[in-house]
N, C-alpha and C positions, 0 to 999 in steps of 0.2 A: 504494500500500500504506500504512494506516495504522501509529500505531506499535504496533497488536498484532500485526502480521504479516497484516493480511487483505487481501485485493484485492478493487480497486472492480468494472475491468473486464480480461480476459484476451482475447488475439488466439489461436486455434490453428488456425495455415496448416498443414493437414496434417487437416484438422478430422474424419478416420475413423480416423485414425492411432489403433488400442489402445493404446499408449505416452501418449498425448495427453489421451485420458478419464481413465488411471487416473491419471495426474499432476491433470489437472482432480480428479478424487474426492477425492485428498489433499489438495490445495490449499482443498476446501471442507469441510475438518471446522474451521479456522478464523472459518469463517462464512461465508454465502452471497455471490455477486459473479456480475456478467453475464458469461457465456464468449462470444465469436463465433467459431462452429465454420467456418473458408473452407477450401474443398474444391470439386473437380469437378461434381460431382450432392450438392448440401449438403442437399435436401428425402429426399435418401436413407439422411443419418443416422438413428441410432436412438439419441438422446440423453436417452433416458427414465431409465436410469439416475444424469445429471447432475440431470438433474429433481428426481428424489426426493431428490437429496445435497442439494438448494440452491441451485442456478444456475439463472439468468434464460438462456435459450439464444438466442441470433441465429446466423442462418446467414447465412452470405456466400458466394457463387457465385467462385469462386477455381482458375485451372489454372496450376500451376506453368510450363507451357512457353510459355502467352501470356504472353509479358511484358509486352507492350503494356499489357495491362489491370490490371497491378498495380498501379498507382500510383491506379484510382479505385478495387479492391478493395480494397486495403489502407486508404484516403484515406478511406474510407465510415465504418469503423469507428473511425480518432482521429476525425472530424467527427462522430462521435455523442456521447450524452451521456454525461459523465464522461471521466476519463482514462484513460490504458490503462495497468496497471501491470506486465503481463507480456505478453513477444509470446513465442511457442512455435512454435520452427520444426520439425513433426515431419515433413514432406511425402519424400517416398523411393521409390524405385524400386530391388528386385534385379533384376528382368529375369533374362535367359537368357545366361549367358556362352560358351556353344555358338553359340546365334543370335546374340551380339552379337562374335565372330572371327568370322563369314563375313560378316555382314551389316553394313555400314558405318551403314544406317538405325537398325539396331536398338542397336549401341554409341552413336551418337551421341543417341539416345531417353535411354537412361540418363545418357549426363553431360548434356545438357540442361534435364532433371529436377531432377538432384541434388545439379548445380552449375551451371549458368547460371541456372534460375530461383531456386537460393535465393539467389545473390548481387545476383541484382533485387529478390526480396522482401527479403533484409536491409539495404541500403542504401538503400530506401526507409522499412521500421520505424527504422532508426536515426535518420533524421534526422528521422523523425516525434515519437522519442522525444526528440530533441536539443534540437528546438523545443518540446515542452510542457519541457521541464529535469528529467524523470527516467525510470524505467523499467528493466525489465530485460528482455533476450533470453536466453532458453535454445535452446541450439543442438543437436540431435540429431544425432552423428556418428557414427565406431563405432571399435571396435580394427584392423578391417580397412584401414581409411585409414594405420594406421603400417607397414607394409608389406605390398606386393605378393606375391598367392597367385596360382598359377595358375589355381587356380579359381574365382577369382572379379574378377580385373584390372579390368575393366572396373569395374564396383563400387565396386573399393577405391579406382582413381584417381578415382572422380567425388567421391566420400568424401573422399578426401585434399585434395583442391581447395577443399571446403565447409570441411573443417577447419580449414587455412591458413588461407583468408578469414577467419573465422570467429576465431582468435588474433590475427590482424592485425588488426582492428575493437576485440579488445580495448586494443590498445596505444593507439587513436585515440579510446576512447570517456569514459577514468573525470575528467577533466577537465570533462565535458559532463555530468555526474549519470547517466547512460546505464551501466549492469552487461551485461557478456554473457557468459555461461555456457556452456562448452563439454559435455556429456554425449558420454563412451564407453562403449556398454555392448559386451559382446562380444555371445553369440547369446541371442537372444531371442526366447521362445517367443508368433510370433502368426501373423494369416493370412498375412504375408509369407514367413514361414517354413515354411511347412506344406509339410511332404512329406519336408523334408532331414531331416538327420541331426544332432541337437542336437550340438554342440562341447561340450566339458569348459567347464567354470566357468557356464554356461546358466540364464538367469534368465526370471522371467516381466514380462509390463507392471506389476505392482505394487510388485515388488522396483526399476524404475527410478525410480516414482515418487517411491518413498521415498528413494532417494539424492538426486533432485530436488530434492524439499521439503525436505529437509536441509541440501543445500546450500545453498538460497537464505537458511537462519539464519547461513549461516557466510561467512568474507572468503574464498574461493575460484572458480579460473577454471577448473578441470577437473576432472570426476566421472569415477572410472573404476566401471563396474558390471559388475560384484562389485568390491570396491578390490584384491583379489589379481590381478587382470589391471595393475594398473600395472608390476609386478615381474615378472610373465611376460615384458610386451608390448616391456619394456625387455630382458628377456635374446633374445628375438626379435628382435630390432633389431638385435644385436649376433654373430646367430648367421652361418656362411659361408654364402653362396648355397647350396652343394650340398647344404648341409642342410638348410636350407630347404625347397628342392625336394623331398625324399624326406620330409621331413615332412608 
């Protein structure tokens, strides 16, 4: 990042992720920068709207649950040209909390996803970024990660996992020129979510972006989106199980 605030080049592991582009859109009213969109079927984005904003687009072939191959998917894009100024981790899995209590395959699908593969892919951008001597991660986490819902456990602990990590990296990193940003949004309207039933405080992929790129002008390690979920999520935390529950 120059010192007007612009990026050279952008990582987005998660590269279909709606949260991901509209953060990408923000990030280029600064001015134009190459994005590398890594994702499963990458020839299957539809990054026409980065396009028109300004971004140079590389797609990179990327599965969060091979881990194996993160280290030349992720390797591909610092060994290109230029530095990488921002890696974006927005890659996630809800899955089915029905099928994932009966099915041991199907729970284990979700935290594999949404915490073993990102703590492959962060611990390989970190030290990617450690080695060129700066950088920043942004981490996509949620509110459901600060306490367990029945209906969605499974979820919230892969969430919570990522989280952890994810504050834990930052106590290791600002020594190294290395920033990593936590993001909580609560529920957010995209295809991951389609079909349920929006939660109170509910935003869409743009209103995250915008906390995003906000934050990254500011000395800050966690975004809550909407910021009135921090003051909820805190009297949630503190509320009795039973209540909980009936909530």
């Amino acid at each position: 990042m120059d010192a007007l605030g612009r990026m050279g080049k952008v990582l987005v592991l998660g590269g279909a992720s709606e949260i991901a582009h509209a953060t990408v859109r923000e990030l280029l009213r600064n001015g134009p920068f190459t994005v590398a969109l890594a994702a499963r079927r990458p020839d299957a984005i539809d990054a026409s709207a980065l396009e028109e904003a300004g971004a140079v687009v590389e797609r990179i072939e990327f599965d969060a649950r091979a881990v194996a191959t993160h280290e030349q998917a992720i390797g591909s894009v610092f060994d290109g040209e230029g530095d990488v100024d921002l890696v974006l981790l927005a890659f996630g899995v809800l899955g089915s909390q029905e099928q994932a209590e009966r099915e041991a395959a199907a729970a284990v699908e979700i935290a594999d996803t949404n915490f073993t593969g990102a703590v492959s892919a962060l611990t390989i951008a970190a030290e990617r970024l450690r080695a060129q001597g700066h950088g920043t991660i942004v981490v996509l986490s949620t509110v459901a990660a600060q306490r367990p819902r029945g209906s969605n456990y499974v979820y919230g602990a892969s969430k919570a996992g990522l989280d952890a990590f994810a504050r834990g990296l930052q106590l290791r990193t600002p020594e190294t020129g290395v920033r990593v940003l936590v993001v909580r949004p609560g529920f957010v309207t995209t295809r991951m979510t389609a079909g349920l039933r929006p939660a109170p405080f509910s935003v869409g992929p743009e209103r995250v972006a915008a906390e995003i790129a906000a934050a990254l002008g500011r000395d800050t390690q966690i975004v809550w989106v909407p910021p009135l979920l921090r003051p909820v999520m805190w009297l949630v935390r503190l509320m009795p199980r039973a209540l909980v529950r009936r909530i």
